[in-house]
C-alpha positions in Angstrom: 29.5 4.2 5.7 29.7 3.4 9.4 28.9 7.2 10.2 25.5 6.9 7.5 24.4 3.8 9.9 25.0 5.3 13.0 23.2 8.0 12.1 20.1 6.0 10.2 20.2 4.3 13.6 20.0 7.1 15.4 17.0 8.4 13.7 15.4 5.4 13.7 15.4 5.4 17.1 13.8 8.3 17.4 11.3 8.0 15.3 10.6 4.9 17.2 10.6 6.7 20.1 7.8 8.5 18.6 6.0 5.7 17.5 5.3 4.4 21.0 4.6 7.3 22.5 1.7 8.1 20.2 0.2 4.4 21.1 0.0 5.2 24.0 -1.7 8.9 24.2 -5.4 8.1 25.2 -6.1 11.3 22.8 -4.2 9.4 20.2 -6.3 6.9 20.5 -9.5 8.2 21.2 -9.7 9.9 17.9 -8.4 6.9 15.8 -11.2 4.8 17.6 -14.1 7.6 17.0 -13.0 8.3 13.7 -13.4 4.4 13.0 -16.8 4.2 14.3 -17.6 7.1 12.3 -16.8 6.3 9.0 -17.3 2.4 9.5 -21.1 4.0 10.5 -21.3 6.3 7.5 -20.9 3.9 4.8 -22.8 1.1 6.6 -25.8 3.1 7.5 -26.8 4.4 4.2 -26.8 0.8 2.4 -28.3 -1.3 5.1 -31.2 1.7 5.0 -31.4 1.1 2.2 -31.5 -2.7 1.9 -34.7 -2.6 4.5 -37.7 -3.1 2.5 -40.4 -0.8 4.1 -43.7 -1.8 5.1 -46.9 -0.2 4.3 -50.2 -0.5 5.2 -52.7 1.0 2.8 -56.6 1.6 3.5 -59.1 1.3 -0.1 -62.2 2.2 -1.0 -63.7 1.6 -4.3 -63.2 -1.0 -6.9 -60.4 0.5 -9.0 -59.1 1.8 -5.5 -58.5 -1.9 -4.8 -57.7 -3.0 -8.6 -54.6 -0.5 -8.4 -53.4 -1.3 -4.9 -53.4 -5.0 -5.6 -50.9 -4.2 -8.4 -48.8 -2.1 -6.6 -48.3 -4.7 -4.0 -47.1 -6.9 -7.0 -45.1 -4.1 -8.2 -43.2 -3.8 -5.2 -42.9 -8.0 -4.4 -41.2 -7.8 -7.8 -39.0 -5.0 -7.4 -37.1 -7.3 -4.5 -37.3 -10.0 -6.3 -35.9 -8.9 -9.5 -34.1 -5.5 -9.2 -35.7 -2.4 -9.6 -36.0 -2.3 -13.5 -39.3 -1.1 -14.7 -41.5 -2.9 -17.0 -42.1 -2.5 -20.2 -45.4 -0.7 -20.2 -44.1 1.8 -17.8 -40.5 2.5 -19.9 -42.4 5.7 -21.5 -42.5 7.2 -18.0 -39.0 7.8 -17.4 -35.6 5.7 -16.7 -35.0 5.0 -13.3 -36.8 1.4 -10.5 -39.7 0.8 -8.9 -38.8 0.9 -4.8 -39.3 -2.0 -3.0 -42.1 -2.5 -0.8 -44.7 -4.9 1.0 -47.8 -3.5 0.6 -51.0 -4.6 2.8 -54.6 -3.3 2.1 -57.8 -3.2 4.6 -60.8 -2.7 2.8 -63.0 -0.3 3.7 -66.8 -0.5 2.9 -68.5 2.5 1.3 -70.1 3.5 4.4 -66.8 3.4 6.2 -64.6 6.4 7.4 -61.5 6.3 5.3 -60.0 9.9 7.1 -60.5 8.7 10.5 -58.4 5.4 9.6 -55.8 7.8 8.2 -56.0 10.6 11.2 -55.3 8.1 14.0 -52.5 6.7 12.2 -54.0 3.1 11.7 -52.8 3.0 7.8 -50.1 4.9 6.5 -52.3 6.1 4.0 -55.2 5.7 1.8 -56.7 5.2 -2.0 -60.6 6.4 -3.3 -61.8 5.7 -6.0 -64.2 3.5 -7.8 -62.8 5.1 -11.0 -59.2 5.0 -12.5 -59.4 8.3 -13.9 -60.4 9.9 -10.2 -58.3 8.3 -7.4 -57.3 9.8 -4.4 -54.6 9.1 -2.0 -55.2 10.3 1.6 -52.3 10.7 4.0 -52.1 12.2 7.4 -48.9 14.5 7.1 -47.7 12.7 4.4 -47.7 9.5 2.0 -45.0 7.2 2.0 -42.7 8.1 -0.7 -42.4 4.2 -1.9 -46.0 3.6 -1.8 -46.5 6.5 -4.3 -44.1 5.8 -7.0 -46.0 2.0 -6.9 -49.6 3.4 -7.1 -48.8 6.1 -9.7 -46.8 3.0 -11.8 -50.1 0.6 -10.9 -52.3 3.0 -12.2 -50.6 4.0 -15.0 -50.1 0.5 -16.2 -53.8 -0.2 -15.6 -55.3 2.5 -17.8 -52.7 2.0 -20.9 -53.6 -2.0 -20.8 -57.0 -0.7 -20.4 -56.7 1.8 -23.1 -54.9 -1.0 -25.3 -57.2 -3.7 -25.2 -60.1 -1.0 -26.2 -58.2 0.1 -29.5 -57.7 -3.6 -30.3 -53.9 -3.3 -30.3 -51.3 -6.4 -30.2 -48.7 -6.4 -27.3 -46.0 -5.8 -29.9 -47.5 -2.6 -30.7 -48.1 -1.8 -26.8 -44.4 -2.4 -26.6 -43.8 -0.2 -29.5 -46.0 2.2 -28.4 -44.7 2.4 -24.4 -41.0 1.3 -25.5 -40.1 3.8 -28.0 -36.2 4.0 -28.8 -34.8 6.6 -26.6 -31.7 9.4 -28.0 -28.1 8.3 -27.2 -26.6 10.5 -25.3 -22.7 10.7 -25.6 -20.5 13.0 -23.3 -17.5 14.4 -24.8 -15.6 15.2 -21.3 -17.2 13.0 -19.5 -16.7 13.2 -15.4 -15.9 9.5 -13.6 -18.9 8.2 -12.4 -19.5 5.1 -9.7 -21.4 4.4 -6.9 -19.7 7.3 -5.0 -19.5 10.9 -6.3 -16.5 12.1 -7.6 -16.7 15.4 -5.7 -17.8 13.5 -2.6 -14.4 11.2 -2.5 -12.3 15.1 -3.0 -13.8 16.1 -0.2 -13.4 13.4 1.9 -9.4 13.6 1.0 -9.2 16.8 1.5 -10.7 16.4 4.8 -8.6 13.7 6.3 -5.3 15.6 4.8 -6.7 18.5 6.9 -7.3 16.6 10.0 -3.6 14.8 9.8 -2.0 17.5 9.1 -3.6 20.1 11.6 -3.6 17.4 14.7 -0.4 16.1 14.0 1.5 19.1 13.6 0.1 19.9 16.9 1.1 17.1 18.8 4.8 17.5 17.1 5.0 20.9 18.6 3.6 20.2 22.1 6.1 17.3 22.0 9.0 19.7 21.0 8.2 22.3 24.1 7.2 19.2 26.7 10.9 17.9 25.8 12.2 21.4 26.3 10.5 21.9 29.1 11.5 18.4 31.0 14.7 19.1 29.9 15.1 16.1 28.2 15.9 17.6 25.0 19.4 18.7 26.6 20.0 14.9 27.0 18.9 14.3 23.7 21.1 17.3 22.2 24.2 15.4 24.4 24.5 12.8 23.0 22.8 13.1 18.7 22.5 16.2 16.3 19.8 18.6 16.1 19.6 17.6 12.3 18.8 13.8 13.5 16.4 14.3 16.0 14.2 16.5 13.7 14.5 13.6 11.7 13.2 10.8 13.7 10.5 12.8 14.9 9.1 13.8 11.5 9.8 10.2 10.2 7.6 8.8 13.1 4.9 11.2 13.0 4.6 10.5 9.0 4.4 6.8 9.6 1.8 7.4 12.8 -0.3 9.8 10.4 -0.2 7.5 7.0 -1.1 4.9 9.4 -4.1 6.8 10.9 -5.1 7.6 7.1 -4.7 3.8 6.2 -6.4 2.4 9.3 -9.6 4.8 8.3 -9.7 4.3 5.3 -9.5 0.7 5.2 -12.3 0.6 7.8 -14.3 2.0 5.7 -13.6 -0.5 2.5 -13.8 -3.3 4.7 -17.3 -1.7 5.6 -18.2 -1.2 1.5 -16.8 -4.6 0.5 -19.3 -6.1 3.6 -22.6 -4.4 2.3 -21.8 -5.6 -1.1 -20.4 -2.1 -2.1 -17.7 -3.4 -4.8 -17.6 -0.4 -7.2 -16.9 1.5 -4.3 -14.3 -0.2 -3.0 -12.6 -0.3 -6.6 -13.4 3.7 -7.2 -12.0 4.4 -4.0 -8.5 2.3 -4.6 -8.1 3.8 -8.0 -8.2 7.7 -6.8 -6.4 7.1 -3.5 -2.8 6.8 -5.4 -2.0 10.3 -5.9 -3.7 11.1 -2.8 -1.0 8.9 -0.8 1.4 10.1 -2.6 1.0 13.9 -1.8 -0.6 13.4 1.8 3.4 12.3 2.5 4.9 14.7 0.5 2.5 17.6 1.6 3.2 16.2 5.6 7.0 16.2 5.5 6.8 19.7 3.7 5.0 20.9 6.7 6.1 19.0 9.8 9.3 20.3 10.0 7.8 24.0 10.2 5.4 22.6 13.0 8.4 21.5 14.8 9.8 25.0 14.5 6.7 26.5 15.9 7.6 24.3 18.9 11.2 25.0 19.3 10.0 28.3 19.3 8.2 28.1 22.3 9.6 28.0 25.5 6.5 26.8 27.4 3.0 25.3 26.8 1.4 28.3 27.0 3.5 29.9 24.0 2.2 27.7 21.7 -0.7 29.1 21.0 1.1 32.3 19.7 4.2 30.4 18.2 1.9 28.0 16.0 -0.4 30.8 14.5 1.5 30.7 11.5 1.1 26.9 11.3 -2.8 27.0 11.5 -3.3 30.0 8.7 -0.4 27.5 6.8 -3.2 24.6 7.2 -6.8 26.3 7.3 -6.6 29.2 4.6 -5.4 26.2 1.6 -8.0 23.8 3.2 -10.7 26.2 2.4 -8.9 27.5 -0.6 -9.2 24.1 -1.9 -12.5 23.8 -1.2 -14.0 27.3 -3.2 -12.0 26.0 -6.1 -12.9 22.4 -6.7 -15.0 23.3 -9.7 -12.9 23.5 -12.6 -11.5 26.2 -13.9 -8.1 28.5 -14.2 -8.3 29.2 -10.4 -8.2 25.3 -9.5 -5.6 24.7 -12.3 -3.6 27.5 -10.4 -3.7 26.2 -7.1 -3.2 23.0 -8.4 0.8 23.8 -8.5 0.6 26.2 -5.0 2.7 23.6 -2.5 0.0 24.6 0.0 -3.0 23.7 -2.1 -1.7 21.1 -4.7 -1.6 18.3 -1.9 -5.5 19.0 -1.9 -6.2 20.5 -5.4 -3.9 18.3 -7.7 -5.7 14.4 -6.4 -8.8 16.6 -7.0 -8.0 17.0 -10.6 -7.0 13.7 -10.9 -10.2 11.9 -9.4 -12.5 14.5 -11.1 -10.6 13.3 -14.6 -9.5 17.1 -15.3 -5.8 16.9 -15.3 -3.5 15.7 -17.8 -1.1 12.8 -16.9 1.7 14.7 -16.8 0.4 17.2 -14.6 0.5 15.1 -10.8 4.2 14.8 -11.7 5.0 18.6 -12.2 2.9 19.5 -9.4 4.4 16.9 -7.2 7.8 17.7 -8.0 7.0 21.5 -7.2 5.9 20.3 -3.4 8.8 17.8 -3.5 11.3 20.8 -4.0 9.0 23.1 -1.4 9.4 20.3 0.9 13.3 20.1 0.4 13.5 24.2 1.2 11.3 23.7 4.0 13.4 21.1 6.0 16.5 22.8 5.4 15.2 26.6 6.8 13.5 24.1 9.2 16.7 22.2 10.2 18.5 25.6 10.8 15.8 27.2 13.1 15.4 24.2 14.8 18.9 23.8 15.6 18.7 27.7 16.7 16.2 27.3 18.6 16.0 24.1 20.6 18.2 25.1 23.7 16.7 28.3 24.5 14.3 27.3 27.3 14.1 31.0 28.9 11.5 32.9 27.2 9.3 32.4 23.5 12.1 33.0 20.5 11.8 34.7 17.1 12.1 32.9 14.0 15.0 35.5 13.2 16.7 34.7 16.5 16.2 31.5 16.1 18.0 31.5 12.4 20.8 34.2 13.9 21.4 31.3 16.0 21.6 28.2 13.7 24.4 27.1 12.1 
């Protein structure tokens, strides 16, 4: 009992040790701050754009010119006002919201120069017509897209009230006649849906998981030779196991890189719950489970292999040869992952690879294609990777640690293990 504590101690110290080292590197830092700015930015940005209710300045000429403008205007003071729901008359033209938009007119006499108004940019655009059924709109390189969904939905609504009142029909029967009832459509395998894309959340997971794992294995191995190089690791080696310093130092990079991953993502909540973004922040929570779960089991399975690639090396220089492995390890599943997140056999597959399931398997599970059962199996299989991994790991570490004099072999390296 007393030996389990010591040595729980031991590696606690270690990973400790870890811990505040990594507060302190500026690069450390420096990439948790940017990466915070940037995803704080990226879901801010895109709502608060489109929260701004765009201006637009509209030149008319012509009586129903006017007549249709001056409805648009109300179209798009209601469509702030009330959501963007479209009115009754205008259901037969589709499902979907008017934008929102303030709308200002300058009239323009019939004698006036509606192009030149248009050309130097004093309007955003313009509308001609003293008849409904032959309107123009004039832009210079283009017509605000806002201000074109209102006029077409002004003028449509006109001419159908218009066309109404001339057949002596009811409102009920304009409603019945613009509202009719629309099909039901029902989706037998349906994908989730929210405010965010399914395929949009995989990819972000995937991305971070590729990030962590690809920076941090990094740093674990320039760690490993910087200690062998200082000769500090001989100290180390003095006075704890082999087995207990790989230990700490994979247990504190795990908790520096799940915190990274936490820290990120909960910037970016914090920045979805702030602009209003609830759905989000629920869809996010409820697919980020089994993504926790095999970001750490995926991590441990490969940060003792990156600490290898380290022991390996005898000097800075080396590591560039000695972590080659390492990368292919990381980048060839990260884009494996990414050709197969349609479903299909190959995702299923790779779905159980330890090298791809940390990436492929949450896929599944956010994109609703995997039974319940399957996370479990496919966990378990990287669970049991994992397990392999740290032993071999363990033993070529061990093997590998004291040699300082020139790069080692992996075979070497397990030759001298014990």
């Amino acid at each position: 009992m007393n030996d389990a504590l010591s040595a729980w101690q031991a590696i606690r110290v270690i990973a400790g040790r870890e811990i505040s080292v990594k507060l302190r590197d500026r690069a450390f830092i420096g990439s948790t701050v940017f990466m915070l700015v940037l995803v704080t930015a990226a879901t801010l940005i895109p709502v608060l754009i489109q929260q701004r209710v765009p201006s637009v300045r509209v030149a008319v000429q012509g009586a129903a010119a006017a007549q249709v403008v001056e409805r648009a205007a109300e179209l798009g003071r209601q469509a702030q006002e009330s959501g963007t729901s479209l009115p009754p008359a205008l259901a037969v033209f589709g499902e979907g919201g008017l934008p929102s938009a303030d709308i200002s007119t300058v009239e323009v006499t019939q004698d006036g120069s509606v192009d030149t108004l248009v050309r130097n940019h004093d309007v955003d655009a313009a509308l001609v017509g003293a008849d409904l059924a032959h309107l123009t709109m004039l832009g210079a390189q283009g017509v605000p897209s806002e201000l074109d969904v209102l006029v077409r939905a002004a003028a449509s609504e006109i001419q159908v009230s218009d066309a109404a009142t001339r057949a002596g029909l009811s409102p009920d029967q304009v409603t019945a006649l613009t509202s009719p009832a629309m099909p039901v459509t029902v989706l037998l395998d349906a994908n989730p849906t929210g405010e965010v894309p399914p395929q949009l959340l995989v990819l972000v997971f995937a991305f971070l998981f590729y990030l962590s794992v690809l920076t941090f294995g990094m740093s674990i191995a320039q760690s490993v030779v910087e200690e062998k190089q200082s000769r500090v690791i001989e100290l180390l080696v003095a006075a704890l196991p082999v087995r207990w310093l790989l230990t700490g130092k994979v247990l504190g990079n795990t908790v520096m890189a799940l915190g990274q991953i936490v820290v990120i993502l909960g910037a970016g909540l914090a920045g979805a719950t702030l602009a209003g973004q609830g759905q989000v922040v629920s869809q996010v929570l409820g697919a980020s489970g089994w993504f926790v779960a095999f970001f750490l089991l995926g991590f441990v399975m490969l940060a003792c292999l990156w600490a290898v690639a380290g022991s390996l090396a005898s000097r800075i220089e080396d590591l560039q040869a000695t972590t080659v492995v390492m990368q292919v390890l990381v980048i060839v599943p990260f884009f494996a992952a990414l050709f197969a997140m349609e479903p299909g056999p190959v995702q299923r597959v790779l779905s159980y690879v330890p090298f791809t399931a940390p990436l492929l398997m949450p896929a599944r599970v956010v994109l609703g294609n995997a039974a319940a059962w399957e996370p479990v199996v496919s966990a378990s299989v990287v669970l049991l990777t994992g397990v392999v991994f740290v032993l071999v790991g363990a033993r070529l570490y061990e093997g590998s640690l004291l040699h300082t004099s020139s790069r080692l072999k992996a075979m070497q390296a397990w030759r001298a293990g014990r």
